[in-house]
C-alpha positions in Angstrom: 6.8 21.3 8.6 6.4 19.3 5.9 3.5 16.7 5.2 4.6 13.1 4.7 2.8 12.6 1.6 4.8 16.0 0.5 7.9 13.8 1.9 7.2 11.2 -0.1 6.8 13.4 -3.4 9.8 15.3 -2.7 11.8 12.3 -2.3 10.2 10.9 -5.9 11.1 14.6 -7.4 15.0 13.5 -6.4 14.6 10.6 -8.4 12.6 11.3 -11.5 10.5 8.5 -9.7 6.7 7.7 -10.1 4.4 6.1 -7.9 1.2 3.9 -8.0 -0.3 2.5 -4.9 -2.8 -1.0 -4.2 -5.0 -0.5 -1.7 -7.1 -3.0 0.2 -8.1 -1.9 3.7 -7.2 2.0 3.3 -9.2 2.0 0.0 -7.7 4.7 -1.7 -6.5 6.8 1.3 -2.9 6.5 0.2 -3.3 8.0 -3.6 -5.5 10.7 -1.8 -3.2 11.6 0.3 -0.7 11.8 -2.6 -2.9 13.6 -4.5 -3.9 16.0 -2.1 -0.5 17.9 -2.6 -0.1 20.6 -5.3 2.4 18.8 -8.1 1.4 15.1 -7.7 0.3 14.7 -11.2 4.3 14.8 -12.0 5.0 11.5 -10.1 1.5 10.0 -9.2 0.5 7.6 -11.5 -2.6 5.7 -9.8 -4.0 3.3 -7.6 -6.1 0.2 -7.4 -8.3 -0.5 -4.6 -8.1 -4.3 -4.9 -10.6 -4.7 -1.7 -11.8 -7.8 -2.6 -9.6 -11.3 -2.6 -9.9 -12.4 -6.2 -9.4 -9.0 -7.4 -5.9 -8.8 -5.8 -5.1 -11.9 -8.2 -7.0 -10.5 -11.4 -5.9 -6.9 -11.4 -2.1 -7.9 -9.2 -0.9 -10.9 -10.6 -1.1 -12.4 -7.0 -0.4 -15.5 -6.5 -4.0 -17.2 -6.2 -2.5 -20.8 -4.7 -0.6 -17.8 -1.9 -4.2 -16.1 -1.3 -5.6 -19.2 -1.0 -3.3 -21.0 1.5 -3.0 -17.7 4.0 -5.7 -15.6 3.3 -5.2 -11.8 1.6 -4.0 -10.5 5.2 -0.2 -11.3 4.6 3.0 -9.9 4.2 3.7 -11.4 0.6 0.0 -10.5 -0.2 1.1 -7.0 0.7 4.4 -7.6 -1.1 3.2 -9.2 -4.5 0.3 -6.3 -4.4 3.0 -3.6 -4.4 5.0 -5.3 -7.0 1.5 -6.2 -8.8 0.1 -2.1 -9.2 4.0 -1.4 -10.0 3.9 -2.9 -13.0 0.3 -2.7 -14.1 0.3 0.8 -14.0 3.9 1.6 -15.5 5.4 3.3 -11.8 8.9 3.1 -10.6 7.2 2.9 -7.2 4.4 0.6 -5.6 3.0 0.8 -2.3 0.7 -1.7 -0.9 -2.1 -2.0 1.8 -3.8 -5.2 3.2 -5.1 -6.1 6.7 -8.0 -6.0 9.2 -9.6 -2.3 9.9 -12.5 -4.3 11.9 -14.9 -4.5 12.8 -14.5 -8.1 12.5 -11.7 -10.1 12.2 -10.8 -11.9 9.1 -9.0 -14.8 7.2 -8.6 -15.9 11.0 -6.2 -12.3 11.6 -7.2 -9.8 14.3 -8.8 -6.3 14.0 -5.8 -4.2 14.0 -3.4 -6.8 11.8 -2.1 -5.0 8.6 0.7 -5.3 5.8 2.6 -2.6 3.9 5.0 -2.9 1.5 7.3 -1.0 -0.8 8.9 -1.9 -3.8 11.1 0.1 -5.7 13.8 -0.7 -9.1 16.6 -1.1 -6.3 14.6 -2.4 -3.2 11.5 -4.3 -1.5 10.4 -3.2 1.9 7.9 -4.9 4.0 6.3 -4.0 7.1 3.7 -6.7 9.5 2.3 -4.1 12.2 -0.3 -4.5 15.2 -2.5 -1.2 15.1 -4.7 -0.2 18.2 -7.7 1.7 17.3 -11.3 2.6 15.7 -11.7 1.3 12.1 -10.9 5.0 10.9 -7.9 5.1 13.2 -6.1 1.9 11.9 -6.7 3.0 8.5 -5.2 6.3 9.1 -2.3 4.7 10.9 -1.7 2.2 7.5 -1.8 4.7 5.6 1.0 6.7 7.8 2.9 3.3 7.9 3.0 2.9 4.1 4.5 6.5 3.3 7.0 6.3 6.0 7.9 2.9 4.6 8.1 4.4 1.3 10.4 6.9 2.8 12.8 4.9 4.2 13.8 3.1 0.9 13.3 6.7 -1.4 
């Protein structure tokens, strides 16, 4: 069986497609799993772990009056970050992270509260999810819900 983030690479391969991914709460557990599989280099192209608020504005382009008014845990957040690492590091791809691993909640959003987006040269996928689980267990399950995102619209 294949791997998702093999999914995912297989599915850029059929394009000619690259990929970069922003990362807030996985930070950095998307591009690993990317580049975990033999033959990323061809389409991989980076990430940014944009953890902290002002650096999702800084190294994104997003919108600081957005971050401001509802916080970095947000479906446009997640949306404008995936555009954001698209273009700042040249991919045809960009996924994006951001929400609440826990142990606290934050920006007034529960433990368990998490964004993903996709955005691609033909189309922008978004995806607001309510994950159950230990810190390490809603991480892993973002980063699941990002590539099967980026699946559906490869």
């Amino acid at each position: 069986m294949v791997s998702l983030p093999a999914a995912v690479l297989r599915a850029l391969d059929d394009r000619g497609w690259s990929i970069a991914a922003a990362e807030s709460l996985t930070g950095g557990r998307v591009t690993a799993s990317l580049v975990d599989i033999p033959g990323a280099s061809a389409h991989v192209r980076g990430g940014i772990v944009a953890y902290a608020t002002d650096v999702k504005a800084s190294q994104l382009g997003v919108d600081a009056d957005l971050l401001a008014a509802r916080g970095a845990v947000d479906a446009e957040v997640a949306q404008q970050m995936a555009r954001g690492v698209r273009l700042a590091l040249g991919a045809d791809v960009g996924l994006a992270t951001t929400g609440v691993a826990g142990p606290d909640p934050q920006d007034g959003m529960p433990v368990g509260t998490v964004h993903v987006a996709v955005v691609t040269p033909e189309k922008t996928a978004v995806a607001s999810l309510t994950l159950s689980g230990s810190r390490d267990e809603v991480r892993t399950s973002a980063v699941r819900s990002v590539l099967e995102l980026a699946l559906t619209v490869l």
